[in-house]
C-alpha positions in Angstrom: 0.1 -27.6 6.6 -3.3 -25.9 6.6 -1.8 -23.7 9.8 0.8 -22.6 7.5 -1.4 -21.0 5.5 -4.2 -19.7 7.8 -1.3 -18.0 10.7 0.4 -15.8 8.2 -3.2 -15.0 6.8 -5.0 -13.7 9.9 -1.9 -12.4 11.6 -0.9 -10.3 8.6 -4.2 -9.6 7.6 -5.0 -7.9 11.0 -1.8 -6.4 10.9 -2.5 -4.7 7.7 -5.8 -3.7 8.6 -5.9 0.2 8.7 -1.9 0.3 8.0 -0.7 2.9 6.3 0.1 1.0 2.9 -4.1 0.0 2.9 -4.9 3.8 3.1 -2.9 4.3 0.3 -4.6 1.9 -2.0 -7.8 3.3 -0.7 -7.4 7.1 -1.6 -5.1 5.9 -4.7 -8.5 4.3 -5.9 -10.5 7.6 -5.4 -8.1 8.9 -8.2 -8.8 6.4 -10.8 -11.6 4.5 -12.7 -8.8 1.8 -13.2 -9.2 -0.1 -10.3 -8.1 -3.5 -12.0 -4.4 -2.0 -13.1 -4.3 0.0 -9.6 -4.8 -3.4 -8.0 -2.1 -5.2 -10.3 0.6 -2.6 -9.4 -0.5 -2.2 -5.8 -0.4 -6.4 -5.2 2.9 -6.7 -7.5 4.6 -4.6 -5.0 3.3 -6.6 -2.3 4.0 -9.5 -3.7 7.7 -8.5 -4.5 8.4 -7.0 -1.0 6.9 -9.7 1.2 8.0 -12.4 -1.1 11.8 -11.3 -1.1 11.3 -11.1 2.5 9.8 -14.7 3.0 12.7 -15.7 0.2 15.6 -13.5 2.3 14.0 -13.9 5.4 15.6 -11.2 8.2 18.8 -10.4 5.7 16.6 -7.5 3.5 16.1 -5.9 7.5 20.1 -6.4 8.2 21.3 -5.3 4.8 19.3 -2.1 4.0 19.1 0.9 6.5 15.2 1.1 7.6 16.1 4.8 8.2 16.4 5.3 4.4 13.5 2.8 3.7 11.6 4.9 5.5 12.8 8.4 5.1 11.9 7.5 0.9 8.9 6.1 1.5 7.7 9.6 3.4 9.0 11.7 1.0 7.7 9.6 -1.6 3.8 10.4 0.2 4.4 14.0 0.8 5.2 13.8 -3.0 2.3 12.2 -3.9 0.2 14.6 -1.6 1.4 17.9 -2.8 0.6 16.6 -6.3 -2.1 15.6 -5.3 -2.9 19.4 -3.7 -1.2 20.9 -6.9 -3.1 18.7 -9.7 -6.7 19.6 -8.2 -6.5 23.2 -9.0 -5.6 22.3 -12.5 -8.6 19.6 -12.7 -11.8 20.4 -14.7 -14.6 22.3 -12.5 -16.1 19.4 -10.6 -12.3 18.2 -9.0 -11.9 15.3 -11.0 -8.6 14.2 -11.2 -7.3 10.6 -12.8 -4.1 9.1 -12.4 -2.2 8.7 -15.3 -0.7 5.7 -14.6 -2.8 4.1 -11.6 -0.8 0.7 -11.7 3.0 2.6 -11.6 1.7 4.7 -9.1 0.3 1.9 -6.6 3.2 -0.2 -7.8 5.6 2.6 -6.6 3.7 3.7 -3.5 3.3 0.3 -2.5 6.9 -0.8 -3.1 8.5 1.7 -1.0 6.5 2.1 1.4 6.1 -1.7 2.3 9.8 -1.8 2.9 11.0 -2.5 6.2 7.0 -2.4 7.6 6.2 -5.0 10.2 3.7 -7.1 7.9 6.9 -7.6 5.8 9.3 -8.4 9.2 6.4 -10.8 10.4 6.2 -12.4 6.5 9.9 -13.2 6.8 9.7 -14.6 10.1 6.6 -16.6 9.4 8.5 -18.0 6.5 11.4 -19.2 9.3 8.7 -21.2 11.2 6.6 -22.8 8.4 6.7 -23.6 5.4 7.4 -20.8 3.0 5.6 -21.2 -0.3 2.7 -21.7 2.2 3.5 -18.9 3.9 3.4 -16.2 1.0 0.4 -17.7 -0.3 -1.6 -17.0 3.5 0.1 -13.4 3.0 -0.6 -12.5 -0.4 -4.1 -14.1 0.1 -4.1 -11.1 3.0 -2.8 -8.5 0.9 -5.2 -9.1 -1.7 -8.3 -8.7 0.0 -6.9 -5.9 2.2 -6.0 -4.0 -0.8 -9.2 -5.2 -2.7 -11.6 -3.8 0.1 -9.7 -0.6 -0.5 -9.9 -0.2 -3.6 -13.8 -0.6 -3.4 -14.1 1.8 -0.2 -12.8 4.1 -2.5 -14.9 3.5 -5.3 -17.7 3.9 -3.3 -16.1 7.3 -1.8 -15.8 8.5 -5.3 -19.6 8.0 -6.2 -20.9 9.4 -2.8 -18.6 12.2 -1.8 -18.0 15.6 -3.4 -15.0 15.1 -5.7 -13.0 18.3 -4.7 -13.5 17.4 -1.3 -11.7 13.7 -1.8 -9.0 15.1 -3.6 -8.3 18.1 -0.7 -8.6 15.2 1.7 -6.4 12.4 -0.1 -4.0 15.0 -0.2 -3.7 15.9 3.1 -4.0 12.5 4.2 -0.6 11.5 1.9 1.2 14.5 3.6 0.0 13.0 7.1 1.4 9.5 6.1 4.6 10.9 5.1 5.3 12.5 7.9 4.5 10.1 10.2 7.5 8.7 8.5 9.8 10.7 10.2 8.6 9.5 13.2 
């Protein structure tokens, strides 16, 4: 029982590490002080995608076009980077810019963008082999510290690094991501 805990856990959590949808959290956090609701949205989403896909196993994959998963998902960064471009000339003098709703906006990133990515395939095949409820537990277990280091990387970032530079290079970095979609 114990394996069906600690295979999803390491698997996914290596998986994750450096993936897209963890560089998200981590310049997401450089835009708040709200790190607790950033992390509720941001691990809500997780826990919605990779649960339906435990619960739905491979039928989310067969039912729903990846091509539009992931053509919305890199629109839905290049969005987020241009605003991010857009929002830092209109910031006070010293670049600091807050999101206005840090959970929605990890909740929404998060969402769309962990459609139809391989942590969420492996989730939903993990849950074919073992047992499922001990499945999404090793997963969101994962997830969580994944997105937790993130969010702390980036609070760190915010505290050491020039402000205006972070938000120049969290928006680039969103356009990059999105892109990348379309690949």
């Amino acid at each position: 029982m114990i394996q069906d805990i600690l295979i999803p856990f390491f698997l996914v959590g290596l998986a994750e590490l450096g993936d897209k949808t963890q560089l998200a959290v981590l310049v997401l956090s450089t835009k708040t002080r709200d790190y607790t609701r950033l992390l509720a949205g941001v691990m809500l989403a997780f826990i919605l995608t990779d649960g339906l896909a435990i619960l739905l196993g491979n039928i989310i994959a067969n039912r729903i076009p990846m091509d539009y998963v992931r053509i919305g998902a890199g629109v839905m960064f290049i969005i987020f980077g241009v605003m991010t471009l857009v929002n830092k000339d209109e910031d006070d003098e010293d670049g600091s810019y807050e999101l206005k709703t840090p959970f929605m906006s990890g909740f929404g990133l998060i969402l769309i963008s962990e459609m139809g990515d391989k942590t969420q395939l492996a989730s939903a095949l993990f849950a074919t082999q073992y047992n499922p409820v001990m499945v999404f537990i090793g997963v969101v277990l994962a997830l969580f510290l994944l997105s937790s280091m993130a969010v702390y990387v980036g609070k760190i970032l915010m505290e050491k690094i020039n402000k205006n530079t972070i938000s120049r290079a969290a928006g680039l970095l969103f356009i990059v991501i999105g892109i990348s979609f379309f690949f």
